[in-house]
FIGUVEX-641534 format. One line per 3 residues: their letters; for each residue y, z, x negated of C-alpha. Coordinates in pm, 1 decimal. Each point is the difference from the previous one (the first is absolute). Last residue first. Layout:
BEGIN
A = Y/Z/X ~ ...
END
This chain:
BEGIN
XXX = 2225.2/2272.3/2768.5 ~ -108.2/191.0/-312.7 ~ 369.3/40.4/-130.5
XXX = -160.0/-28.8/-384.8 ~ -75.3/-355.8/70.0 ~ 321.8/-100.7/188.7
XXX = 172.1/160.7/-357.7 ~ -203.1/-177.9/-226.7 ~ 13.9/-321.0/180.4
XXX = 439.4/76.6/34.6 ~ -16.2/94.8/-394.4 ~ -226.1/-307.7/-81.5
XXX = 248.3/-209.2/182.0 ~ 319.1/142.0/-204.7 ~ -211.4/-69.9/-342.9
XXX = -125.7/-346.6/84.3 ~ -350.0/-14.3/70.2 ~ -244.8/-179.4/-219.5
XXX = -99.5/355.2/-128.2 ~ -89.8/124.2/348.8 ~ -212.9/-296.4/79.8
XXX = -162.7/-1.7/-353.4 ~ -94.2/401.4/82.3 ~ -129.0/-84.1/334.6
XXX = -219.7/-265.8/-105.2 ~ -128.6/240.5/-286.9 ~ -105.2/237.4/243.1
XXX = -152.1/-211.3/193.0 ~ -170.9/-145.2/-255.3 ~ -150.8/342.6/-147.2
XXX = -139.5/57.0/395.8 ~ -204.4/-304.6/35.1 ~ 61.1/-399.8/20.5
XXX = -183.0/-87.1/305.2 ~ 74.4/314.5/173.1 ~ 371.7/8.9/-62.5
XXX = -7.1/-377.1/104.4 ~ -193.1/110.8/298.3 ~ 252.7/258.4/87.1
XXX = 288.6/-195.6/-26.0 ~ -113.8/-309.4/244.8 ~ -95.3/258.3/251.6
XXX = 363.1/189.5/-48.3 ~ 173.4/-322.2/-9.4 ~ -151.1/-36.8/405.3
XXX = 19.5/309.2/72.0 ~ 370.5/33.6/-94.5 ~ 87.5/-289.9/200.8
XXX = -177.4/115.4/321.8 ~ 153.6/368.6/-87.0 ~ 308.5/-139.2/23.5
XXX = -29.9/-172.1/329.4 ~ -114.8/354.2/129.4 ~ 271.6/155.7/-166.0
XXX = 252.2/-260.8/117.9 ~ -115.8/12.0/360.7 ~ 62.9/387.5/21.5
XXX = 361.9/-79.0/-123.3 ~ 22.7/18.8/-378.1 ~ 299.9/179.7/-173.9
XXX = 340.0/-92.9/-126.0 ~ 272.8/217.6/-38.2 ~ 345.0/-162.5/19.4
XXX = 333.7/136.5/-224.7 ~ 332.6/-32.5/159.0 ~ -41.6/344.4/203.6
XXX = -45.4/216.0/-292.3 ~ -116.7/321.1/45.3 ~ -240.5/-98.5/274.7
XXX = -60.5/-364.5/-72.1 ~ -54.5/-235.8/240.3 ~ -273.8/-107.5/117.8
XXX = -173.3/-339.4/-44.3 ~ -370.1/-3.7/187.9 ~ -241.4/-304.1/-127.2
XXX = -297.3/-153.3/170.3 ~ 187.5/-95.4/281.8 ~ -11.8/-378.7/-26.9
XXX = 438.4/91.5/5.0 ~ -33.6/211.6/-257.3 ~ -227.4/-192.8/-198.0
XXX = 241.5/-321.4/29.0 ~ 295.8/176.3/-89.9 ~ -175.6/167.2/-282.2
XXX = -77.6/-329.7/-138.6 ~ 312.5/-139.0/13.2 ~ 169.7/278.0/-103.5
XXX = -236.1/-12.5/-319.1 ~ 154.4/-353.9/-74.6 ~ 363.9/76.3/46.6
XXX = -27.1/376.2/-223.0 ~ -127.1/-220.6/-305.2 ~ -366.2/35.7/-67.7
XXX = -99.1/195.8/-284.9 ~ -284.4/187.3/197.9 ~ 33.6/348.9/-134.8
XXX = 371.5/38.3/-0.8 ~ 77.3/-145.6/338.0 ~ -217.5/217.9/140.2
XXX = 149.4/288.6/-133.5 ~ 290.7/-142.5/154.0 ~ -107.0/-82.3/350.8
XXX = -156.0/420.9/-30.8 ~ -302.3/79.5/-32.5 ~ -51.3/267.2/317.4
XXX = -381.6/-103.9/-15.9 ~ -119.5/-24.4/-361.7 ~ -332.1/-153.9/-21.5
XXX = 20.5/-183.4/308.3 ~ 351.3/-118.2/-44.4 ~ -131.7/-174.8/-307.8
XXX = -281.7/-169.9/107.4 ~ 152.4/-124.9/318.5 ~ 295.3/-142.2/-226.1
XXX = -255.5/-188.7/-249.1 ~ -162.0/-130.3/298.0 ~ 300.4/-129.5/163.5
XXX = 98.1/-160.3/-362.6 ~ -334.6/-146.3/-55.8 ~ 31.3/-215.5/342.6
XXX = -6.5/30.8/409.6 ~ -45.2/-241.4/233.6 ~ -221.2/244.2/189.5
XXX = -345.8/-228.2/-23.3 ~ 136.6/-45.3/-371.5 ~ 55.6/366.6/-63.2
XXX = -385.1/65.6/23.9 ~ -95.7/-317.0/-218.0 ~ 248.8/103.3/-262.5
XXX = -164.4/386.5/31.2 ~ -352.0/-176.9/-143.0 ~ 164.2/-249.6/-277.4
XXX = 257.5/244.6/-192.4 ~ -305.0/177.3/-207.5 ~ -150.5/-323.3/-53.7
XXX = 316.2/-179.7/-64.6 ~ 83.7/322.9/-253.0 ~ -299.3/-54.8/-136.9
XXX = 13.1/-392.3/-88.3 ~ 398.9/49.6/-134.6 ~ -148.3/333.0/-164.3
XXX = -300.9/-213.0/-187.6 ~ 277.9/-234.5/-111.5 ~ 164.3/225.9/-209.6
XXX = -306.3/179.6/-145.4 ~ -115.4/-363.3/-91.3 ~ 310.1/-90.8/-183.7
XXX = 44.7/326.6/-119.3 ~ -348.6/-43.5/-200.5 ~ 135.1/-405.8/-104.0
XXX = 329.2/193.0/-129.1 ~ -268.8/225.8/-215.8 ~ -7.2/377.2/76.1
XXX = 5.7/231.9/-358.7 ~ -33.4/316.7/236.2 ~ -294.8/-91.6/189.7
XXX = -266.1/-43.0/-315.7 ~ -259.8/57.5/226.0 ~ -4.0/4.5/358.1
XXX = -336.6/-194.2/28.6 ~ 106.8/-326.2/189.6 ~ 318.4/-87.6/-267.2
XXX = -170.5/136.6/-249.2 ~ -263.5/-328.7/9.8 ~ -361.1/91.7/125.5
END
């Protein structure tokens, strides 16, 4: 076997290595991206709805802003999407108790459940690739994620993470 399929000699990588590494996340994340895109489709929903649903979920109360911050989008593009999950119903916007500018976001009844159809459905895929590849991969996948992650990202991860919602 050649070090690039044993794991050995990982920290002198060839260009040709990254190559492959590279494209094997393109054809992951398509996997990983492929079972909730079906869901969304039949709602004429896309990644940005799903990324949104995610997010509220784990942190219900997040505020516009926050949001903001962890998807990257610009302010005009995630009002869109909020505007449309709001009015679908799957999303509640209150406003803020000690500051009445500011909206908290959190999942309707019908955005958990849709929610939980999405997570299933990348929570399948996960857990067979964790399987598949055993427990020192996993924790090796997570540790390249993290480290690919710029600095203020890794904070917000790290900090979602620690929250345990």
């Amino acid at each position: 076997m050649s070090d690039s399929s044993t794991g050995e000699n990982l920290l002198y990588l060839t260009d040709e290595q990254l190559r492959q590494g590279i494209e094997a996340m393109f054809f992951a994340y398509r996997g990983f991206t492929a079972d909730p895109d079906r869901i969304l489709a039949d709602m004429a929903y896309g990644r940005a709805h799903h990324r949104a649903i995610h997010f509220i979920n784990r942190a219900p109360g997040t505020t516009v802003n926050n949001l903001l911050a962890i998807l990257g989008v610009t302010k005009q593009s995630l009002n869109r999407v909020l505007r449309t999950l709001i009015e679908d119903g799957l999303v509640e916007s209150r406003v803020g108790n000690a500051d009445k500018r500011e909206r908290h976001l959190y999942l309707t009844e019908n955005g958990r459940a849709l929610e939980q159809r999405l997570s299933d459905a990348q929570r399948a895929r996960m857990r067979t690739a964790f399987r598949a590849a055993g427990p020192q991969a996993v924790v090796g996948f997570r540790q390249v994620l993290e480290a690919m992650m710029d600095p203020d990202m890794r904070r917000r991860y790290l900090a979602l993470k620690e929250s345990g919602s």
